[in-house]
C-alpha positions as CSV (number, residue, x, y, z in Angstrom):
1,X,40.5,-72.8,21.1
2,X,39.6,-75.8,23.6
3,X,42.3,-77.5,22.6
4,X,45.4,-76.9,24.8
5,X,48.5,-76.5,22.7
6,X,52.1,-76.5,23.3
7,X,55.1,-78.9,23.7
8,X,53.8,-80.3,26.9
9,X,51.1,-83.4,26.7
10,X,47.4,-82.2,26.9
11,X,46.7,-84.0,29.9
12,X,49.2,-81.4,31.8
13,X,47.7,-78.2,30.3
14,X,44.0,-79.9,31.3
15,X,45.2,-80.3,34.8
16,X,46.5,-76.7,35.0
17,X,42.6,-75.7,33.7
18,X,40.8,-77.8,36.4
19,X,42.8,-76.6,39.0
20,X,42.6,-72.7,37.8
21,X,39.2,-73.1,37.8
22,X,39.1,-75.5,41.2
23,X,40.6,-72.4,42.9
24,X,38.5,-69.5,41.4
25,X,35.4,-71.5,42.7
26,X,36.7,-71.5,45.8
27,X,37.7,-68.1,46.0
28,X,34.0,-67.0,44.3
29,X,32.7,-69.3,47.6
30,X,34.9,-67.9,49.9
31,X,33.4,-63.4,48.8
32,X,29.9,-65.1,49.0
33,X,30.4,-66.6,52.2
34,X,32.1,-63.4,53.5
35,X,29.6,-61.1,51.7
36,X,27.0,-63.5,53.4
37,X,28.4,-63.1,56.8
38,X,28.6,-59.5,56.5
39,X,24.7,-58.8,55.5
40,X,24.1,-61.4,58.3
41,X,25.5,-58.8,60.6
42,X,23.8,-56.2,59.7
43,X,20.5,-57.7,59.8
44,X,20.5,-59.4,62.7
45,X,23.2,-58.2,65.4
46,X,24.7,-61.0,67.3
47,X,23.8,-61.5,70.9
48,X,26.9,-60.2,71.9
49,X,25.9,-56.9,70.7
50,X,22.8,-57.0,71.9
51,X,23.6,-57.3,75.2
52,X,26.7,-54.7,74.9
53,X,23.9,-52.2,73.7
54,X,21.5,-53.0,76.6
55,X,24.2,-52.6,79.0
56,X,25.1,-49.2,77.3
57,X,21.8,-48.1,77.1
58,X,21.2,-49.2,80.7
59,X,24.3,-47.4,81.9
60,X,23.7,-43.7,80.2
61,X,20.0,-44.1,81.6
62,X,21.2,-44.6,85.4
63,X,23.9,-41.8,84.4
64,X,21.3,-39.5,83.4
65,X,19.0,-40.0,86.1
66,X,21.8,-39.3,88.7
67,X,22.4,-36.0,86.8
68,X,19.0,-35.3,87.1
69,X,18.7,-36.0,90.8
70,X,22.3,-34.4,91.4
71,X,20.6,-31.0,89.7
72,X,17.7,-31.5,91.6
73,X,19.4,-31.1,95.1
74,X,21.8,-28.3,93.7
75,X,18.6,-26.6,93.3
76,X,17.1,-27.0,96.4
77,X,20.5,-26.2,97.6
78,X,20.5,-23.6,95.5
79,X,16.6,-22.8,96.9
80,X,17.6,-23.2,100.3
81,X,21.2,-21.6,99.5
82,X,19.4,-18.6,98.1
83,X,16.6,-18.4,101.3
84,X,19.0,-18.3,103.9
85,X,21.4,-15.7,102.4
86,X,18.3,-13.2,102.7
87,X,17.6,-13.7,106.3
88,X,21.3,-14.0,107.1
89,X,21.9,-10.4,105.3
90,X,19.2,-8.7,107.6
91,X,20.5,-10.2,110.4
92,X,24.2,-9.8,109.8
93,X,23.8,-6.0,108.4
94,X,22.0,-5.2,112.2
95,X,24.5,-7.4,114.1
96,X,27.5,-6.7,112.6
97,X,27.0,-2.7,113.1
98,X,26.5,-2.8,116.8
99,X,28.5,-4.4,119.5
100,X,25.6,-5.6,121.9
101,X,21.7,-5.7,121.2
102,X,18.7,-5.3,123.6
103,X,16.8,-8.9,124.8
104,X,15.1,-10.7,122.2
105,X,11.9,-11.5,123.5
106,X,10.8,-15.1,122.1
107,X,8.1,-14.7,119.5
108,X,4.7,-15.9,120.5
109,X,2.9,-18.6,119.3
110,X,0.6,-18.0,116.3
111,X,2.1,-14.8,115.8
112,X,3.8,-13.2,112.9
113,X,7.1,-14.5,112.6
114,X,10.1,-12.4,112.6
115,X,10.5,-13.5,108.2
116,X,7.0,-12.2,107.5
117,X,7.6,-8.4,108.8
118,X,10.1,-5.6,108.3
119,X,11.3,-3.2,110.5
120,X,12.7,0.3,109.7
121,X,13.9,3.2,111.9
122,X,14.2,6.7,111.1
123,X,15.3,10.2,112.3
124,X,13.3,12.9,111.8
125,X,16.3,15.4,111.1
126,X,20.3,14.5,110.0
127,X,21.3,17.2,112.2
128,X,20.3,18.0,116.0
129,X,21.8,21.4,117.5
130,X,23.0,20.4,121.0
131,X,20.5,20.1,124.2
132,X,17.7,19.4,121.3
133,X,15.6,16.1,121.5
134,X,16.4,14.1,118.5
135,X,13.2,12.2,117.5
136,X,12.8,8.7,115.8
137,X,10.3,7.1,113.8
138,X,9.8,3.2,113.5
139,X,7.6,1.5,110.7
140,X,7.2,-2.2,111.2
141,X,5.3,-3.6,107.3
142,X,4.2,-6.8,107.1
143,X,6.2,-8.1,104.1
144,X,4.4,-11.8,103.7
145,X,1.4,-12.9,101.8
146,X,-1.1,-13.7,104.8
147,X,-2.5,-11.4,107.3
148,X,-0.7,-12.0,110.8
149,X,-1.0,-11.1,114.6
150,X,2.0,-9.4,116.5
151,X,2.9,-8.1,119.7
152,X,4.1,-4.3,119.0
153,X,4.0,-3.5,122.8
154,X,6.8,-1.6,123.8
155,X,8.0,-4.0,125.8
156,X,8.5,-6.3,122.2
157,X,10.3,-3.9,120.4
158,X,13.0,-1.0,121.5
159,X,14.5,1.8,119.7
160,X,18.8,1.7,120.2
161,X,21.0,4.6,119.3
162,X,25.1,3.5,118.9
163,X,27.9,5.1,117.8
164,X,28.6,5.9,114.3
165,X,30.9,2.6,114.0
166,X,28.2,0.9,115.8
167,X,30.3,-0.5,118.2
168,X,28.6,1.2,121.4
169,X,25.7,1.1,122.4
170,X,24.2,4.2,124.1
171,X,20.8,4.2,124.7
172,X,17.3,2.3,124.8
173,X,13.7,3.2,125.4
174,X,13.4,0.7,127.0
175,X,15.9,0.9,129.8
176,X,14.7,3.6,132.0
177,X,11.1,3.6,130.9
178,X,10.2,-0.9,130.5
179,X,6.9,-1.2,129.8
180,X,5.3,-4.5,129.2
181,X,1.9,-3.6,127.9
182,X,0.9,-5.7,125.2
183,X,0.0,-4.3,121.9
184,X,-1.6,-6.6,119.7
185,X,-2.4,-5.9,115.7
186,X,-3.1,-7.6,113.1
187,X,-1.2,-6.2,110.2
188,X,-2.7,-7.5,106.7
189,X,0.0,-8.1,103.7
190,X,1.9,-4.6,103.1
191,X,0.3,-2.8,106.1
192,X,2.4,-0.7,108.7
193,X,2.3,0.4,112.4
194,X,4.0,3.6,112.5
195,X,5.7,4.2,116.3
196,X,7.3,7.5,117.2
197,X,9.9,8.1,120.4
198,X,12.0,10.8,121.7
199,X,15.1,10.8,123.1
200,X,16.7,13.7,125.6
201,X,20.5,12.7,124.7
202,X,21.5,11.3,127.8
203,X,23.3,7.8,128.2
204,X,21.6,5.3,129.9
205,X,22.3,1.2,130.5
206,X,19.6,-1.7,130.7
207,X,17.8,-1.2,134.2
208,X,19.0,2.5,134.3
209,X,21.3,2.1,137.6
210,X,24.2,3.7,135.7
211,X,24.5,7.4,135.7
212,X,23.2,9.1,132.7
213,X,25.3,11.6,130.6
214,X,25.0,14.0,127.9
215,X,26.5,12.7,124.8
216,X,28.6,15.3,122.9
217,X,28.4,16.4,119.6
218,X,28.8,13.9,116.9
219,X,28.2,11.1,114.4
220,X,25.3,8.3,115.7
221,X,22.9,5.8,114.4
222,X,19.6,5.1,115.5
223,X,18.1,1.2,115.2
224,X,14.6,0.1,115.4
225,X,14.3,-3.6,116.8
226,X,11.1,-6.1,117.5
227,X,12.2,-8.9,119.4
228,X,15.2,-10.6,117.1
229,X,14.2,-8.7,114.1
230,X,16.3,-5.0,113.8
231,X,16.8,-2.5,111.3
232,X,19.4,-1.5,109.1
233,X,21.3,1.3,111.2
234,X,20.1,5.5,110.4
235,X,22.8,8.0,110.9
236,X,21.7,11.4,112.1
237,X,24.3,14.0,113.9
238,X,24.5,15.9,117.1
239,X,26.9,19.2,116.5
């Protein structure tokens, strides 16, 4: 079976064997070199790679850590966003129902600040029959976690009656009547001073120069205020 056959000389069919075989050793080199390479890669990744990995690895760190940071500040943001919105809303419900306040007398030193107490003014009826003396209440609580001196004198804190739409104001305490003696307390977390005032329904303006006149039957509110810190407005009526 060795032994070519066929009408050509056996040197010819020998040649055509060799070179059959010639070229399927070469391919058979040519898949174990490729085969070669391949488990090469796999084993050992080039340096090329390495270094594209590195810088990869690099890059989703320092994008990870500026998320991080980036969430950081939204929450202090978001920490600072939410503090301020709850002074602001005290503020801007007392402010934005009256069209001029009393003087806000600075806060002294060491004293409780104005975020560490809350103030809240009361009538003690809705309605008032006419040439009756409407009376208030005002409860000052200190709202913060250490015991605190303040001022309560009535010369730190007035009690305001406006219109119903807040936007006039009609009377003080402490225009006709300024008293400046101090009233020190310490309050200790959740305890109250508990003040009480009347008022004879007459107008008056700060230093009480302007004449003073009955108001008529009606719609008011009635706000307690210590130095810059004032209370959400309390209707009552006059009829």
């Amino acid at each position: 079976m060795l032994e070519p056959s066929g009408p050509l000389p056996p040197e010819i069919y020998w040649r055509r064997r060799l070179l059959a075989i010639g070229v399927g050793v070469v391919a058979l080199l040519l898949l174990l070199w490729i085969v070669s390479a391949l488990r090469g890669g796999d084993e050992a990744p080039s340096a090329e790679a390495v270094a594209s990995s590195s810088a990869l690895a690099s890059s989703s760190a320092s994008a990870g850590s500026s998320t991080s940071a980036t969430a950081s500040e939204d929450a202090d943001s978001s920490d600072d966003s939410s503090s301020s919105s709850a002074s602001g809303s005290a503020s801007g419900s007392a402010s934005g129902t009256t069209s001029a306040t009393g003087s806000a007398a600075p806060v002294a030193a060491g004293q409780c600040a104005d975020k560490s107490l809350a103030i809240k003014a009361s009538s003690d009826e809705a309605n008032y029959q006419a040439g009756q003396d409407p009376a208030f209440g005002v409860v000052v609580t200190n709202i913060g976690n250490e015991p605190c001196e303040r001022d309560l004198g009535a010369g730190m804190q007035q009690v305001l009656v406006y219109s119903l739409d807040g936007q006039h104001r009609l009377w003080s305490n402490a225009d006709c009547f300024p008293n400046t003696t101090p009233d020190v307390r310490t309050l200790k977390p959740g305890e109250q001073a508990a003040f009480a005032v009347k008022w004879s329904g007459a107008t008056s303006e700060p230093g009480c120069e302007a004449a003073r006149n009955p108001v008529g039957a009606g719609a008011y509110t009635v706000v307690g205020q210590l130095g810059a810190l004032r209370s959400t407005p309390e209707p009552f009526n006059i009829s």
